[in-house]
Each structure stands twice: as C-alpha cells, then as structure tokens.
N, C-alpha and C positions, 0 to 999 in steps of 0.2 A: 628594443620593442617591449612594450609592455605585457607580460602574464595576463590569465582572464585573473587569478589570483591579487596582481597589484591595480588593477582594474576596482575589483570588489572591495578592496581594501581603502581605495581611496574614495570610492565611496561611501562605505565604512565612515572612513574618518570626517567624510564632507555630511552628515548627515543621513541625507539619502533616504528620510523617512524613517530612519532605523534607527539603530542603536547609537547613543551621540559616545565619542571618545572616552567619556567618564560615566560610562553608565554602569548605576550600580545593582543587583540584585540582591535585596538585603531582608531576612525575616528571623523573628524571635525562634522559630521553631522549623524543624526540617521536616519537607513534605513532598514526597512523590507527586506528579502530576495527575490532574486524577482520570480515572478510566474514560472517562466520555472525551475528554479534552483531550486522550490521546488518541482514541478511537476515530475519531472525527477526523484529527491532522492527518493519522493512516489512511484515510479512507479517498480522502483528497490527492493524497501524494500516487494513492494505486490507482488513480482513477487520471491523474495526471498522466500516467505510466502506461497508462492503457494496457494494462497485464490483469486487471480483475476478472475473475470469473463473472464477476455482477457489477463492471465497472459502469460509474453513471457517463463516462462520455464517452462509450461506443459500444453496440453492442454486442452481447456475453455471445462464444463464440457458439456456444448449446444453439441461439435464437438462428444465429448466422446457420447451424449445419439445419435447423427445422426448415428456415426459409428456402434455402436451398434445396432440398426436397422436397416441397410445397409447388415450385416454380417446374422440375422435371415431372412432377408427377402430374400438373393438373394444368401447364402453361399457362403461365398469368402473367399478367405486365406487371403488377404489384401486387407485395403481400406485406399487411400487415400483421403484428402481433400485439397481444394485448397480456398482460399480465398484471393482477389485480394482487395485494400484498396489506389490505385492511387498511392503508394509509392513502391508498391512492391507485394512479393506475399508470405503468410504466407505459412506453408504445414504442414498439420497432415498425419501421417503415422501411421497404425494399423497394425502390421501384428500379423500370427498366427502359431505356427510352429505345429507339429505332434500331440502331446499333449493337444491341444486346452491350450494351454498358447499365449496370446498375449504379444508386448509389444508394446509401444507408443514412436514416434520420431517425433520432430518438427524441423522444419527450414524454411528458408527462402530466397526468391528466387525474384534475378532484374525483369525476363522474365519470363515469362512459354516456355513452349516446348511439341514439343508432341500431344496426343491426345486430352491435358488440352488445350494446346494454341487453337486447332483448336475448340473445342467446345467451348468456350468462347470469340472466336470470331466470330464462324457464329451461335452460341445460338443453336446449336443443337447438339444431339446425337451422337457418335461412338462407333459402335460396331463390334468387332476383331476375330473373331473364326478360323479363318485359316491365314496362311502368304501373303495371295493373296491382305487378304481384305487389310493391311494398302499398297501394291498398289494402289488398288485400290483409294484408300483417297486422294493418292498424299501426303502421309505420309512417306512411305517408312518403314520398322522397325525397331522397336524401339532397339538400341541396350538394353535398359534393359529389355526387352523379347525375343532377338533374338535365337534362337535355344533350346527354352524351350516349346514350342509348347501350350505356357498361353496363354489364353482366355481374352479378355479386354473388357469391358464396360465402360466407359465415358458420364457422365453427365451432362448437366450445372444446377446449384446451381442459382435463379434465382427469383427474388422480384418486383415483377411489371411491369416496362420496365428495370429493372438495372437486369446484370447479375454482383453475388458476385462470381462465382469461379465458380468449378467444382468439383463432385464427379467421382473416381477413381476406380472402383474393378476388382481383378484378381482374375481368378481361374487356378494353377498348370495343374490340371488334364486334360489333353490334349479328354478324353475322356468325357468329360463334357461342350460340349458350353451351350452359352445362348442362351436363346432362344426370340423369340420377345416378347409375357409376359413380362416377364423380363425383356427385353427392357424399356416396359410399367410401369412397376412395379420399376425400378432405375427412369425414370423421373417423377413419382409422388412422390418422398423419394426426387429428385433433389429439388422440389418445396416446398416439407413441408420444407423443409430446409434451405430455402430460406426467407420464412416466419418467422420460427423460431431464423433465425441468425440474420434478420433484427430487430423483438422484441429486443432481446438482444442487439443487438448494440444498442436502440432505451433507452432501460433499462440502460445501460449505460451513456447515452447521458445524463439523464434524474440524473444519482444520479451524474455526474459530476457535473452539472450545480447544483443540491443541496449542493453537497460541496464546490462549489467556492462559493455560498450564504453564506455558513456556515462560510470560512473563512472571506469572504467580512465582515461580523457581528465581527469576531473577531477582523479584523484591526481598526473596527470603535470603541468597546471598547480599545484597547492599544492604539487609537489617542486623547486619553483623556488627555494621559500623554505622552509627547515625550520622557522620560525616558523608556517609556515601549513597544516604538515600535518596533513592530514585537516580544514582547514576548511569546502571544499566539502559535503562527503558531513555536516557537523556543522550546516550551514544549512540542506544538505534534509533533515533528521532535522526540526529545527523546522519549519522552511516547512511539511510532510507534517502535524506536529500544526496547527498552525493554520488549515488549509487543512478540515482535519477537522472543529476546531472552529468552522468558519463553513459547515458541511455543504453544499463544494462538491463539484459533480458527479464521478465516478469519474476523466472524461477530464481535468476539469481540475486533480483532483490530480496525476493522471502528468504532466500539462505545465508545472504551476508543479514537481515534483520535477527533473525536467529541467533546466528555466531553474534551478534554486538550482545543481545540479549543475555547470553552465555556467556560472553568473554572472559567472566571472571566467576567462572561457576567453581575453581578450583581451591576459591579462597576459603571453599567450604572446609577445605581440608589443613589450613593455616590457623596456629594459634592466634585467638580472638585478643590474648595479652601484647601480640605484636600487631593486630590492625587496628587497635584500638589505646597503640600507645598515643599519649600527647607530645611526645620531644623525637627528633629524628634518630631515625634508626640505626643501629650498629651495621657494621661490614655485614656478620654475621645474622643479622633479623632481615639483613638487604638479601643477602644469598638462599635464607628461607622464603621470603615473599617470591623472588623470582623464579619458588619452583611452581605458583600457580599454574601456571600453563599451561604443564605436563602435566599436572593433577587435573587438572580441569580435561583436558585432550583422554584421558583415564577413564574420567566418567563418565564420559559420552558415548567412549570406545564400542561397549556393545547395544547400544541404542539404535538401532538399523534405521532409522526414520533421521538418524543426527550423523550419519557419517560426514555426509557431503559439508558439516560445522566444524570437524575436528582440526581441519589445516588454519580456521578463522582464529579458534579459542587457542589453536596452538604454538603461531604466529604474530599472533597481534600487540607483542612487542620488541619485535624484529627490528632493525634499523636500516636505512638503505645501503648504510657505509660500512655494513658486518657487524656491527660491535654491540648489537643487540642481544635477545637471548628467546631462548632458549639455547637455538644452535648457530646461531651467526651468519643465515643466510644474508647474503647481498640483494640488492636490485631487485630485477623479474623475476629472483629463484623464491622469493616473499610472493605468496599469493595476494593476488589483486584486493579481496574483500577482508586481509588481515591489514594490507596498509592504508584500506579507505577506516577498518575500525580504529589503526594507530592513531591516526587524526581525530577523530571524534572521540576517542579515548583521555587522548594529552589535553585535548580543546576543556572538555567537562574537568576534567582535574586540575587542570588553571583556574578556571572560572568557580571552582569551590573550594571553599571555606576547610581545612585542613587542621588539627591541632596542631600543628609545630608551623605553621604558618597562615595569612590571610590570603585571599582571593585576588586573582587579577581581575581587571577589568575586561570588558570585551576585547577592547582594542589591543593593550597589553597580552593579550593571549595571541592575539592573532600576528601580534608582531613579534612575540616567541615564537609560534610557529612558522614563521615565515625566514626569520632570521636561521629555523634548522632544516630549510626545506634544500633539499636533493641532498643532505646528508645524513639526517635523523628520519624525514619523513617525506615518502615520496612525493614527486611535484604535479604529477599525474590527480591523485588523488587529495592532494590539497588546493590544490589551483579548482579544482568540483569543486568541494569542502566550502572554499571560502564565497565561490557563484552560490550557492544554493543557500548558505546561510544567510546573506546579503539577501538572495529573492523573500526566501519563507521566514524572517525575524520575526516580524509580524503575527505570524499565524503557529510559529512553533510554544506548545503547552509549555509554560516556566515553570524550572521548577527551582522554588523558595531557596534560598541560600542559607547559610547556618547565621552564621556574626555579625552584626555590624561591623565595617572595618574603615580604617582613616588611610593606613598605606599598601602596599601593592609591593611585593617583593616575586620575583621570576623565579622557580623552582624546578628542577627537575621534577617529573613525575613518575611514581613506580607502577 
C-alpha cells in the first residue's frame, strides 16, 4: 500500500502544479523571506487551523462567549456582531433555528448599513418593536426585516472613547418586544464587550510583538552564517505545515513554531570559525557542533514563557534508530515536535547551498529523506511533511538560495 508520503512524492515528481524534478532555486545573494510574505503564509496556515484568536474562517472564541451571553441574557433567535478595524468591518452571525441548534457565519463588510451604521456612528442605542419606530430613526426598514414583524436591538460595542462595532439581536416573535430593561441589559453586554474585545486585541498585540522578538533571535542566530540565512523562519514555515497536517492542537502549533524558530539558538554558543568553515568538518568540530542543543536547551532553561521549547531545541536531532544525539532516544521516547522539526530541518539543509557542498534539488531532497524514513526520520511526521509541502508549494515565501549549481551531491546534514 502506498504512504500518503509516496503519494506526495509522486506527485512531486508528476508535476502536480508544483515543483517539477529539477527545480532549482538559485540567487546571487542570500536573503531571508521577507516579513509580510511570511506573515501572510502564518496567517493562512492559522486560520486553516482554526486555532487563531482572530482567525478569518471562524469565529475568535471572545465573539463566540459574547454571543453566547447575548442569547441567555436577552433570548434572541439571532445575534450578530460587528467589529470595525479602520479597514473594513468583520461580521459574526449567530442564528438559531426551532430546535435550539445554532450555526455560525462570518464575513465581511467595506461599510456598515443599517441600524449598525447608525449606532456606531452616533454611539447610541436602537431599538425596533414596531415598523413605525425605523421611521421614526430616519432608517426607513430594513429590507432584511421587512414584512416579518422582528423585533431589533442594536448596540454599540464600545472601549473607552473608541467605538469597536456593534451588537445586533433579533427576535421572530412579533408578540415578544423588548422591553427598556433590556435595553439596559444589551448596553451593559455592549460594554463588557467591549472591554473584553479590546484585552484580546490587547493579548494579541502582546504575543505578536513576542514572536517577531522570537524570530528577530532567530535571524540573529542564522546571521552567524550567510549560508544559513533565513533558515530558521524556512523550518518553521514547514514544521507549521506539517504540524497542520497531523491536526495538532492550536497551542501546540505555536510551540513546535517556536522550537523550529529556536532550534538552533545554541549555535550562539559555537565558534563562528567552525560554522563558517568552507571544507568539511573534523571528528572533532563534528563533536563541537553537536553540542548545540544542549547549549541551546541552556538558554532557554530559565525563560518561563519557553519551557514547553526546551524538549523541541533539545531533541531535534534525535534519530528514530537511537544513533542520534544528544542522548540517543529512540522512537516515541523523541518528542513529537523535535521529529516534525528533524524533517523540516534535514529538508532546508539539503535544499541549501552549503560551502563544502551544492544544493539538492527538491526532489533529491525528498528522496533522501525518504530513503531514511523510519530510520533517521520518523514516518509519522514525514509522511505530514511531505502532504503539506506538495499542498502549500505554491504559497510557501522562498527563500533565495546562495550558488548557482550544475551538480547535486546527498550529504549528511549537521
């Protein structure tokens, strides 16, 4: 039976829209991918993942526990949400059909309209219980209530002097208005909401700015060596697909993205005359390199925010047959996100340009890797590896290779 691994692979080789057998990536100069081009792929791949705090295909779980409170506190058949961001305007849709089954629908919107537009720009309340009142408003009605005799409440969503959107609820039952309570009762839910969306964005703001530190760290380890720039940020581009393609949990994609980021945070601690030699290395400079690791696992040690990295950075060149290193674990006793990064590790280090050798090609890479799988590199996490690279080729940031090269020789990599 065929692996999803030789699956991808002979797609791979058949084409497949992707990278053809001889594909080369070749540039005079070496060059990280740049911020936005990898911002972007991240943002797709977490959003694929459905694990974002503010993912675009489904929604952030803050909107979910608002609505959710919105619906006990004031019974409504639907609530929406609106959340404006200076670029446009997000929309959460709750509805609820007979059965108290809900379901959930996002999009997004140039303008607002409606009883959103007008609360959100005069920061106050509208409320609809008969067809007189959206006259009265100078609204006129709404054609999506028109002749249904729904009841409407409209809120603004609202964080200090910033108004973030509006909340939205209707109720069917024409024999059921609101009442002013209720009124009362949707602009105190407006304001907790408000509070609670700004944390969030606030929470957000807070772990970006932590992982662009994170990569900042890693580009300053890969500028040791201009052979290896932008390697880090090019292992957690893969590690991120593969992680996907074995539909690990949200948290533990951010943590193996990390650990890839990191993986080789140790080399800080390695003479710059051995990673920057041009000719292969002695026994000796070999048994130096291979203490990264544990240097790296060192200086994360008291980092309380990076523990849950230390098994990633101190692991991730294990082998599945023992004979790896640090400490020679086998198999399962290799944590899951040091052997998705072994992969994405070997893969980048083939596919780059190296002084004491040239680059493999895609496909030579993958058939060294393939060729060491359930011996060097687990087949769990290269059989992902090789799906997710085949899906996202396309859309993964390249980054620039060093050399031009004419041949292609298979190397170990350290």
């Amino acid at each position: 039976m065929k692996t999803l691994y030789t699956l991808a692979v002979e797609a791979e080789l058949a084409g497949g829209g992707h990278a053809s057998p001889g594909t080369k990536a070749t540039c005079s100069q070496c060059a990280s991918p740049s911020e936005n081009a990898w911002r972007t792929f991240r943002e797709r791949l977490i959003a694929d993942l459905d694990g974002s705090e503010w993912s675009t295909s489904e929604p952030p779980r803050v909107i979910a526990e608002i609505m959710t409170m919105t619906h006990k506190a004031l019974s409504t058949d639907s609530c929406t949400v609106y959340l404006s961001n200076g670029h446009g305007h997000r929309v959460f849709q709750d509805r609820y059909n007979a059965n108290d089954v809900h379901r959930m629908e996002t999009s997004r919107l140039s303008a607002l309209a409606g009883p959103a537009a007008q609360v959100v720009q005069q920061r106050s309340p509208l409320l609809f219980n008969a067809e007189s009142d959206w006259a009265a408003q100078g609204i006129g009605d709404s054609p999506s209530f028109s002749g249904t005799n729904a009841k409407v409440l409209c809120v603004p969503i609202e964080a200090g002097d910033r108004v973030l959107g509006a909340i939205e609820v209707v109720r069917r039952d024409g024999n059921h208005p609101f009442t002013q309570s209720e009124l009362d009762t949707a602009r105190v839910i407006g304001a907790m909401a408000g509070i609670t969306i700004e944390n969030a964005q606030l929470r957000q703001s807070m772990e970006e700015g932590y992982r662009s530190t994170i990569r900042a760290l890693a580009s300053a380890i890969d500028a040791k060596d201009p052979y290896t720039c932008g390697h880090s940020q090019s292992v957690a581009q893969y590690s991120l697909i593969t992680g996907m393609m074995l539909n690990l949990p949200a948290d533990s994609i951010r943590m193996l993205e990390t650990g890839a980021l990191l993986h080789d945070i140790g080399k800080i601690g390695i003479d710059d005359a051995i990673l920057r030699k041009p000719r292969r290395l002695t026994a000796m400079e070999r048994a130096v390199i291979k203490d990264h690791p544990v240097i790296g696992a060192a200086i994360v040690h008291d980092i309380g925010s990076l523990n849950e990295v230390i098994p990633l950075i101190l692991h991730h060149h294990e082998s599945l047959d023992g004979t790896g290193y640090p400490h020679g674990l086998k198999g399962e006793d290799i944590p899951l996100g040091a052997r998705i990064i072994a992969v994405s590790d070997a893969f980048d280090s083939m596919t780059t340009d190296r002084p004491y050798r040239r680059a493999m090609t895609i496909n030579e890479a993958l058939s060294e890797l393939h060729r060491c799988r359930g011996v060097q590199f687990c087949p769990t996490a290269l059989d992902a590896f090789a799906v997710g690279f085949s899906r996202y080729y396309d859309d993964l940031p390249k980054r620039p290779r060093v050399l031009e090269r004419q041949e292609r020789v298979a190397v170990s990599a350290y």
